[in-house]
mmCIF file as gemmi writes it, N, C-alpha and C atoms, coordinates in Angstrom:
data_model
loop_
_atom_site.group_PDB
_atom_site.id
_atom_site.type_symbol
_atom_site.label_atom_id
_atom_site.label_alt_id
_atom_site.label_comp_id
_atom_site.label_asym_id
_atom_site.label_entity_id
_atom_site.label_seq_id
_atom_site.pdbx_PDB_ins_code
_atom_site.Cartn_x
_atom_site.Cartn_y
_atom_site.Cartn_z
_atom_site.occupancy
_atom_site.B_iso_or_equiv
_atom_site.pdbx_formal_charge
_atom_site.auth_seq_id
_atom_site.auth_asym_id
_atom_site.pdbx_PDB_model_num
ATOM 1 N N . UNK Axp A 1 ? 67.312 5.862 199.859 1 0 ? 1 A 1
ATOM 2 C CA . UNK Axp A 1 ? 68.284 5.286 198.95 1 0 ? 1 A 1
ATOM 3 C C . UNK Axp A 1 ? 69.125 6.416 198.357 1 0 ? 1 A 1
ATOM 4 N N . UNK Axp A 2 ? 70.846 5.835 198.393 1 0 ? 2 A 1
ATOM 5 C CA . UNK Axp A 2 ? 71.338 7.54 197.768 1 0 ? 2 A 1
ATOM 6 C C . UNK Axp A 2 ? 71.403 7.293 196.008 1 0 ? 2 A 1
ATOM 7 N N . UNK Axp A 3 ? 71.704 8.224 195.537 1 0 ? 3 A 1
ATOM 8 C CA . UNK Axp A 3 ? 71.392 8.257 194.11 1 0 ? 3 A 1
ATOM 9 C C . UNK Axp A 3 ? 72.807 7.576 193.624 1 0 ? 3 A 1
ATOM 10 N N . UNK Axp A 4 ? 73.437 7.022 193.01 1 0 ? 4 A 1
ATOM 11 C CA . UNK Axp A 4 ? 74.229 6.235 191.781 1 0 ? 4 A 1
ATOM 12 C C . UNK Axp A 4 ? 75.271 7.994 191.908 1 0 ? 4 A 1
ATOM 13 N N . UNK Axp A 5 ? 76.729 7.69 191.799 1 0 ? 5 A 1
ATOM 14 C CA . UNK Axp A 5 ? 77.977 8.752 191.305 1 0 ? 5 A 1
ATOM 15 C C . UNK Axp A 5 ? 77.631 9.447 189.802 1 0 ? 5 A 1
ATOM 16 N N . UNK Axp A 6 ? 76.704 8.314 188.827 1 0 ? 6 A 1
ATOM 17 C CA . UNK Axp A 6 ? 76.544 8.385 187.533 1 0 ? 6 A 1
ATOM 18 C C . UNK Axp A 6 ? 75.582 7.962 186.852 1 0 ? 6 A 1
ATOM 19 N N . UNK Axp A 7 ? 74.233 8.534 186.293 1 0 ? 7 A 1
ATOM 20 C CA . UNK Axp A 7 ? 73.437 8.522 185.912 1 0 ? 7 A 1
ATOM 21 C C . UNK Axp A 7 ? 73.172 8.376 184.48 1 0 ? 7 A 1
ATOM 22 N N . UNK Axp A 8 ? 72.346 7.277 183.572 1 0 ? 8 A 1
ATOM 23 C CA . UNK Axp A 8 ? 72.689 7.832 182.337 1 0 ? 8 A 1
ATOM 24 C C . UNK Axp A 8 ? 71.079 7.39 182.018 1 0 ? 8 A 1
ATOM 25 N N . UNK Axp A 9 ? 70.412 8.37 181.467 1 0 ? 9 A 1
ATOM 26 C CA . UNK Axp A 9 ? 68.809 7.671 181.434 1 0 ? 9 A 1
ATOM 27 C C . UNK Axp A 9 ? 68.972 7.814 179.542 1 0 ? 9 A 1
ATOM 28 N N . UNK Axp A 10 ? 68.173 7.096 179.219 1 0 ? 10 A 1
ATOM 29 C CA . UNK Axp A 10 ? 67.391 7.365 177.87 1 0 ? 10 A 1
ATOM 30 C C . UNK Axp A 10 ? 66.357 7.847 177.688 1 0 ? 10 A 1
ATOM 31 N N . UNK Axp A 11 ? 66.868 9.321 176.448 1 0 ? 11 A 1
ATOM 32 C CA . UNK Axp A 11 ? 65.062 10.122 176.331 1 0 ? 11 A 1
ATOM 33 C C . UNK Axp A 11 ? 64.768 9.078 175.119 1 0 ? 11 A 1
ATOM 34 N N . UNK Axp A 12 ? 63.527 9.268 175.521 1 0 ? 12 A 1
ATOM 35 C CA . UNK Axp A 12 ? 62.418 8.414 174.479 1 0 ? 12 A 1
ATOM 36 C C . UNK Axp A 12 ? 62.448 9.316 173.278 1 0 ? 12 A 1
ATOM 37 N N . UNK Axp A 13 ? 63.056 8.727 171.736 1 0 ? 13 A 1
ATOM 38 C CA . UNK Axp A 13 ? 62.839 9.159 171.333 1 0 ? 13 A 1
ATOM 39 C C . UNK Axp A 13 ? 64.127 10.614 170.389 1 0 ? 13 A 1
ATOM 40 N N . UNK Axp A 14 ? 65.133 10.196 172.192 1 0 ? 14 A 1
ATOM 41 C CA . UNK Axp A 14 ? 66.26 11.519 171.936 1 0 ? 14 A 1
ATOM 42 C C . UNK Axp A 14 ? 67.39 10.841 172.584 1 0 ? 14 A 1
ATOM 43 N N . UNK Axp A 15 ? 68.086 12.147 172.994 1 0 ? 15 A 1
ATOM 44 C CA . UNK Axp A 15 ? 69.496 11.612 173.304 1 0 ? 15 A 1
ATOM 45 C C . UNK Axp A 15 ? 69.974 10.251 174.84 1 0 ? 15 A 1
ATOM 46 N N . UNK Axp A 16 ? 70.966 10.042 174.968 1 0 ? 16 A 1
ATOM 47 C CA . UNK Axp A 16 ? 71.37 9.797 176.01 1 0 ? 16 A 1
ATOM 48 C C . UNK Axp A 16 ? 71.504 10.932 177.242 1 0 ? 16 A 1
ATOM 49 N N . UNK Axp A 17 ? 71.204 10.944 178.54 1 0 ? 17 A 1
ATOM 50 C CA . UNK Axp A 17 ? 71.268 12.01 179.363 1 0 ? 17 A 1
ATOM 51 C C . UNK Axp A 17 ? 72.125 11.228 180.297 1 0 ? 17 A 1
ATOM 52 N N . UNK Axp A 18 ? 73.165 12.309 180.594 1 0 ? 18 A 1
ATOM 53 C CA . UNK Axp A 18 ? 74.411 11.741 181.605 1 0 ? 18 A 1
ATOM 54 C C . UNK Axp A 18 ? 74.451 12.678 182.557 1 0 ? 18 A 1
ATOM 55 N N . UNK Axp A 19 ? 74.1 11.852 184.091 1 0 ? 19 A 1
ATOM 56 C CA . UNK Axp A 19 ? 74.548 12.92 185.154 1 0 ? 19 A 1
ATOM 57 C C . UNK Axp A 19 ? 75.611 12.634 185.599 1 0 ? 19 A 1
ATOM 58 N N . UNK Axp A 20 ? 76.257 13.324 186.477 1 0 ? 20 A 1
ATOM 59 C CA . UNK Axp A 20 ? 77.693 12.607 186.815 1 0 ? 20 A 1
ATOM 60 C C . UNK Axp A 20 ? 78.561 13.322 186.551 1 0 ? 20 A 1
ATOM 61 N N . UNK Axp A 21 ? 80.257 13.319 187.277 1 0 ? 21 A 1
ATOM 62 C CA . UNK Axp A 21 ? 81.08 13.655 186.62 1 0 ? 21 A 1
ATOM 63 C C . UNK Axp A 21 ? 81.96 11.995 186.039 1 0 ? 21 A 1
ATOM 64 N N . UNK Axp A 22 ? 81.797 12.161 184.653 1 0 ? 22 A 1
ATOM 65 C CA . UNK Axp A 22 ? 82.972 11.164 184.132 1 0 ? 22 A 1
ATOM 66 C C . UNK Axp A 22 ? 83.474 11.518 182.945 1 0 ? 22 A 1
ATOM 67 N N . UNK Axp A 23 ? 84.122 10.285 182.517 1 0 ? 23 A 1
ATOM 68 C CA . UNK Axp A 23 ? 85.317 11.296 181.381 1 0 ? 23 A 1
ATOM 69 C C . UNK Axp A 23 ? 84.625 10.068 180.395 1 0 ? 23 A 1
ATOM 70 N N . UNK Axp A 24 ? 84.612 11.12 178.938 1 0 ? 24 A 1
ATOM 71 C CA . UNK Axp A 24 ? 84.356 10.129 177.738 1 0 ? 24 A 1
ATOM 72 C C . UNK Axp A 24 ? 85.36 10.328 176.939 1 0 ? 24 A 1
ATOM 73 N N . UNK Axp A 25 ? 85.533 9.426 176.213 1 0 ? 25 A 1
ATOM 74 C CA . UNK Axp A 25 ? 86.238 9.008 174.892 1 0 ? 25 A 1
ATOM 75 C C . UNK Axp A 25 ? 86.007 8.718 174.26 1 0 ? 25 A 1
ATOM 76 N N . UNK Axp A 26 ? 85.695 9.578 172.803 1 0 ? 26 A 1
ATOM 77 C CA . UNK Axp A 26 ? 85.11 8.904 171.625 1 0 ? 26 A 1
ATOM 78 C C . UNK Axp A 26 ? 85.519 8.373 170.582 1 0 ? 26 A 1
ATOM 79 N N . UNK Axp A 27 ? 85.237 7.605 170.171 1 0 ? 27 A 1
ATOM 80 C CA . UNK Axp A 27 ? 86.133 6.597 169.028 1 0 ? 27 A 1
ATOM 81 C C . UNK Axp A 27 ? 87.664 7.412 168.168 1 0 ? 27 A 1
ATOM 82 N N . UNK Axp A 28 ? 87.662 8.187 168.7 1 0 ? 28 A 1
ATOM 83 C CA . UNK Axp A 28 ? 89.149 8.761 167.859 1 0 ? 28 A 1
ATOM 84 C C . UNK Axp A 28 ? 90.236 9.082 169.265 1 0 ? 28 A 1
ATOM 85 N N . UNK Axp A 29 ? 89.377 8.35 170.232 1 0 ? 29 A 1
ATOM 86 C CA . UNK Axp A 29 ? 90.502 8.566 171.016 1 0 ? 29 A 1
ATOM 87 C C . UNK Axp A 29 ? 90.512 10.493 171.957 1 0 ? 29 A 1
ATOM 88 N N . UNK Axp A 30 ? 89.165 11.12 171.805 1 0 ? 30 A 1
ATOM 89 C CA . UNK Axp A 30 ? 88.803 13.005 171.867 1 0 ? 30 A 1
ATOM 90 C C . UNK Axp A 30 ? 88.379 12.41 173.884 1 0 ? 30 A 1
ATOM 91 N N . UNK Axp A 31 ? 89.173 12.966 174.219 1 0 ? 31 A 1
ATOM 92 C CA . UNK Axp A 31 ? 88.358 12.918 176.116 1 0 ? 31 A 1
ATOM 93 C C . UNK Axp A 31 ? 87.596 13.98 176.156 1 0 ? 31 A 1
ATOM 94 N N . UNK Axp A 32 ? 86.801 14.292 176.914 1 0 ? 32 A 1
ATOM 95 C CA . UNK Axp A 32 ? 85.319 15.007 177.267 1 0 ? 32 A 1
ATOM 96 C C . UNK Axp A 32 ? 85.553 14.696 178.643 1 0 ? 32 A 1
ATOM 97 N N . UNK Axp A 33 ? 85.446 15.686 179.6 1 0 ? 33 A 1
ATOM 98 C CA . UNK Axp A 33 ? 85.45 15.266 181.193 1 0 ? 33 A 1
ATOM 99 C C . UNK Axp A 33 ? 84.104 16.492 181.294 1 0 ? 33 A 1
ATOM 100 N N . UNK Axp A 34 ? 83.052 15.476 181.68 1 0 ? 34 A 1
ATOM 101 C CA . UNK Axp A 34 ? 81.701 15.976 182.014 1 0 ? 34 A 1
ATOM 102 C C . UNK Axp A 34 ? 81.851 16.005 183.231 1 0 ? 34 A 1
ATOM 103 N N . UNK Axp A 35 ? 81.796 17.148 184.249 1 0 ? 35 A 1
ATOM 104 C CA . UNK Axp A 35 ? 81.914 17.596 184.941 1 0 ? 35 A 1
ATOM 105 C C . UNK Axp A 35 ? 80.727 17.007 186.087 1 0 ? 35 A 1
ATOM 106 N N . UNK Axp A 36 ? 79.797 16.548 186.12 1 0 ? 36 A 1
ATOM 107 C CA . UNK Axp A 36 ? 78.785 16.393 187.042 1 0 ? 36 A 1
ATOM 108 C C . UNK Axp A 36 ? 77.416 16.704 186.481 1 0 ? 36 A 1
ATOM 109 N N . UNK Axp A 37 ? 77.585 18.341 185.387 1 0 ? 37 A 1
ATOM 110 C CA . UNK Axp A 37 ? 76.08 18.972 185.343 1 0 ? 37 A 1
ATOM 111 C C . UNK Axp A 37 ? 75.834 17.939 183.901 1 0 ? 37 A 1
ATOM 112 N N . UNK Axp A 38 ? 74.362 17.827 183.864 1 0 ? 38 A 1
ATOM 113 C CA . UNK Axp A 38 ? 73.566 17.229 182.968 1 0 ? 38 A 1
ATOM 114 C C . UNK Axp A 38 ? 73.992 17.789 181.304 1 0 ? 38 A 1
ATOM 115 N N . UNK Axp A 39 ? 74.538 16.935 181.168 1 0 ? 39 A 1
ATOM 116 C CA . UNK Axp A 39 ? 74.972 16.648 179.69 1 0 ? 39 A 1
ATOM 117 C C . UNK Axp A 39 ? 74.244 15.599 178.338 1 0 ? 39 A 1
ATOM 118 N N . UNK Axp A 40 ? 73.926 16.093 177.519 1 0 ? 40 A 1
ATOM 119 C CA . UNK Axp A 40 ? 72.776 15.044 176.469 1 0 ? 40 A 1
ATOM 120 C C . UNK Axp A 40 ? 74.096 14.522 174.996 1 0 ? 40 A 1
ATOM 121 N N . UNK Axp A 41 ? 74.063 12.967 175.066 1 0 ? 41 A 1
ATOM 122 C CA . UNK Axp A 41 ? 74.872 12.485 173.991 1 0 ? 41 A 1
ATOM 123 C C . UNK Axp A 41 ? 74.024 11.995 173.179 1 0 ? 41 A 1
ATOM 124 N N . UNK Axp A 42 ? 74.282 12.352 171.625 1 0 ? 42 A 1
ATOM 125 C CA . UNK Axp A 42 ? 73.362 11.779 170.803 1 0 ? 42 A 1
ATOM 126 C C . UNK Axp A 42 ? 73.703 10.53 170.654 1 0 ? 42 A 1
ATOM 127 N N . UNK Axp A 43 ? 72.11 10.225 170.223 1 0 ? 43 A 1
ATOM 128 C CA . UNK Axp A 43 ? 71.955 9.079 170.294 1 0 ? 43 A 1
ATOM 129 C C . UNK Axp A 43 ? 71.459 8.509 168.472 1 0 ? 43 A 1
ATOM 130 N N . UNK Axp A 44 ? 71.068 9.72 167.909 1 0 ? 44 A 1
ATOM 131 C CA . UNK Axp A 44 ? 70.654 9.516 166.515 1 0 ? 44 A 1
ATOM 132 C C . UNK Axp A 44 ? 71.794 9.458 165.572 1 0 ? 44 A 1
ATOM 133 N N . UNK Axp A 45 ? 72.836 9.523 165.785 1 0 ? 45 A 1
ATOM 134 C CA . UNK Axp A 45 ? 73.777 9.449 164.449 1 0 ? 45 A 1
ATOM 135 C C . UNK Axp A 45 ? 73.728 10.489 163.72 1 0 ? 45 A 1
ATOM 136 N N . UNK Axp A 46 ? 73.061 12.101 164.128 1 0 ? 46 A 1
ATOM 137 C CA . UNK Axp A 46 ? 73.321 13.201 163.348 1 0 ? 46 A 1
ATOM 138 C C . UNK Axp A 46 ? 73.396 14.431 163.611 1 0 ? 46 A 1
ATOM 139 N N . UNK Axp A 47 ? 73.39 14.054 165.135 1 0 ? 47 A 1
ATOM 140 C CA . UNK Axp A 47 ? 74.251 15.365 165.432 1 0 ? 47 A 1
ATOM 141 C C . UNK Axp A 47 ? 75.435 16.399 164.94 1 0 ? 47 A 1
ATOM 142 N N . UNK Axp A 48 ? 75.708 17.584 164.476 1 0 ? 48 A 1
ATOM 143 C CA . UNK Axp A 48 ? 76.763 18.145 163.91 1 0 ? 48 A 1
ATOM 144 C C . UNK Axp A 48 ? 77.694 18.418 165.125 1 0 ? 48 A 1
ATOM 145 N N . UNK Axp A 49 ? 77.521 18.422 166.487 1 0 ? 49 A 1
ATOM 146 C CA . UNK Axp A 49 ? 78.547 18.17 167.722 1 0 ? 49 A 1
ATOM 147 C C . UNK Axp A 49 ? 78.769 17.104 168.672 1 0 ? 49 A 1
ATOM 148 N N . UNK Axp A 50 ? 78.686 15.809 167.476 1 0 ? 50 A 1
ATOM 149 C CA . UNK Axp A 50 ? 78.973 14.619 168.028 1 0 ? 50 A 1
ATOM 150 C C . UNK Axp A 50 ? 80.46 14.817 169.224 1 0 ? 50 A 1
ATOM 151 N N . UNK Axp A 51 ? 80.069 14.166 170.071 1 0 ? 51 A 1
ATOM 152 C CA . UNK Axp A 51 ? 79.575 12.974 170.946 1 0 ? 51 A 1
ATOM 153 C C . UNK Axp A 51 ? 77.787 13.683 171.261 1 0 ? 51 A 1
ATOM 154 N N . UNK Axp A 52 ? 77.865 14.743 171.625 1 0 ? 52 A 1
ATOM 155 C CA . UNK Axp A 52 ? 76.966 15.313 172.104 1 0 ? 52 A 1
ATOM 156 C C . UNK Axp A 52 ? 75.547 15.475 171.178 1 0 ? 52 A 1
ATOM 157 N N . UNK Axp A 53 ? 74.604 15.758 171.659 1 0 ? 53 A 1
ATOM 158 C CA . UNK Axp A 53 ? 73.42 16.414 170.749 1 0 ? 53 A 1
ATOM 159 C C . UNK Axp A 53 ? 73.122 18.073 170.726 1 0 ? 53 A 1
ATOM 160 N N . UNK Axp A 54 ? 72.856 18.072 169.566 1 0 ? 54 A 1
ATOM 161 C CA . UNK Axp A 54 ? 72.084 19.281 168.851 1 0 ? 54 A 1
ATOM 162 C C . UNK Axp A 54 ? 70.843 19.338 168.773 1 0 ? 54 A 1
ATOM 163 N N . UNK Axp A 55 ? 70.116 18.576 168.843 1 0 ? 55 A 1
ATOM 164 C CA . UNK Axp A 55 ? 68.659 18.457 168.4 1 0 ? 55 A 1
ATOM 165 C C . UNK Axp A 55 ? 68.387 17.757 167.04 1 0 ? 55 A 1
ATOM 166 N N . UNK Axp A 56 ? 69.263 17.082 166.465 1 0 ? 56 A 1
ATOM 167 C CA . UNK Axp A 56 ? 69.317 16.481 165.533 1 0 ? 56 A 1
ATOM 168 C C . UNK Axp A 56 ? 68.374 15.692 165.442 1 0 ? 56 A 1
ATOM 169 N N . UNK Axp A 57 ? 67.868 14.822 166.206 1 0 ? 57 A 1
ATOM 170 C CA . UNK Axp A 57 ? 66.855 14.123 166.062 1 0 ? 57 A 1
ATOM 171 C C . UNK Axp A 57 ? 65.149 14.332 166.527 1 0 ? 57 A 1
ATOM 172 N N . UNK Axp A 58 ? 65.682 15.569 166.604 1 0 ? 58 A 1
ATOM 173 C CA . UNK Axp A 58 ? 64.032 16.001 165.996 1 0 ? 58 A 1
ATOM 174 C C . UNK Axp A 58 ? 63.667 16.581 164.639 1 0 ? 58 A 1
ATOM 175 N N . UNK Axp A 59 ? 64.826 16.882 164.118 1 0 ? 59 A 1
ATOM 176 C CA . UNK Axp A 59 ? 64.674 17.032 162.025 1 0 ? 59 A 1
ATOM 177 C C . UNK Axp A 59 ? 64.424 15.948 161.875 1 0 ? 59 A 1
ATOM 178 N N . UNK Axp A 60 ? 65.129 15.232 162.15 1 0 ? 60 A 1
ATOM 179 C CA . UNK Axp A 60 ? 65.436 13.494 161.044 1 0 ? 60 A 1
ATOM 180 C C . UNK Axp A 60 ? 64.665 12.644 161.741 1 0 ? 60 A 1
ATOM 181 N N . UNK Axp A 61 ? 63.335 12.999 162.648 1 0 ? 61 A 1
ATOM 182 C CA . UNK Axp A 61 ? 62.529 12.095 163.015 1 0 ? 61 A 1
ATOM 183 C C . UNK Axp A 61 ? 63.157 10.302 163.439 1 0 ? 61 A 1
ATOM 184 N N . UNK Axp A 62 ? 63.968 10.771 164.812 1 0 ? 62 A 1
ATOM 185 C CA . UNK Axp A 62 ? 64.133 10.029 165.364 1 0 ? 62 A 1
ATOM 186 C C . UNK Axp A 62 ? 63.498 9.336 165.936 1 0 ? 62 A 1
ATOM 187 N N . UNK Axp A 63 ? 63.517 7.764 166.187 1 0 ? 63 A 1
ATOM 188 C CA . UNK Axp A 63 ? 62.54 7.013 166.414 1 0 ? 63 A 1
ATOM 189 C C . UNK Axp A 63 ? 63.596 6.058 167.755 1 0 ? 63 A 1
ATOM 190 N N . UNK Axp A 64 ? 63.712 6.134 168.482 1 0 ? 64 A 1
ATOM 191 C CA . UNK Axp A 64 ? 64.905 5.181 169.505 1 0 ? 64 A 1
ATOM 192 C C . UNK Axp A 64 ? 63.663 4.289 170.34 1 0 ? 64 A 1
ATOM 193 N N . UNK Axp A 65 ? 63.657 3.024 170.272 1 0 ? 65 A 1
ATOM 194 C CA . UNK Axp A 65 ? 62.806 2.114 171.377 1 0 ? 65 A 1
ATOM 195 C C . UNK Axp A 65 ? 63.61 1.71 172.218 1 0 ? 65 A 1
């Protein structure tokens, strides 16, 4: 089976993980063209380099089901 152009798994617990190359846009309208290599979008709401993660949600005891 071949693998999907675009991958997006959920860490337990952490960010969104995007393989792939695609282009994001985040609510203000900011493009991001992720190139293909493995890129992590937060998923906790406190990241300080939103779209993306910092590790934010391992201070603020992130909990994602």
């Amino acid at each position: 089976m071949t693998e999907p152009a675009v991958v997006v798994k959920v860490v337990n617990n952490g960010p969104y993980q995007v393989k792939g190359p695609v282009r994001l846009v985040d609510h203000d309208n900011n493009e991001y063209e992720i190139d293909g290599r493995t890129q992590l979008l937060c998923r906790c709401g406190h990241s300080a380099k939103k779209p993306f993660c910092d590790g934010a949600h391992v201070r603020v005891g992130f909990k994602g089901d």
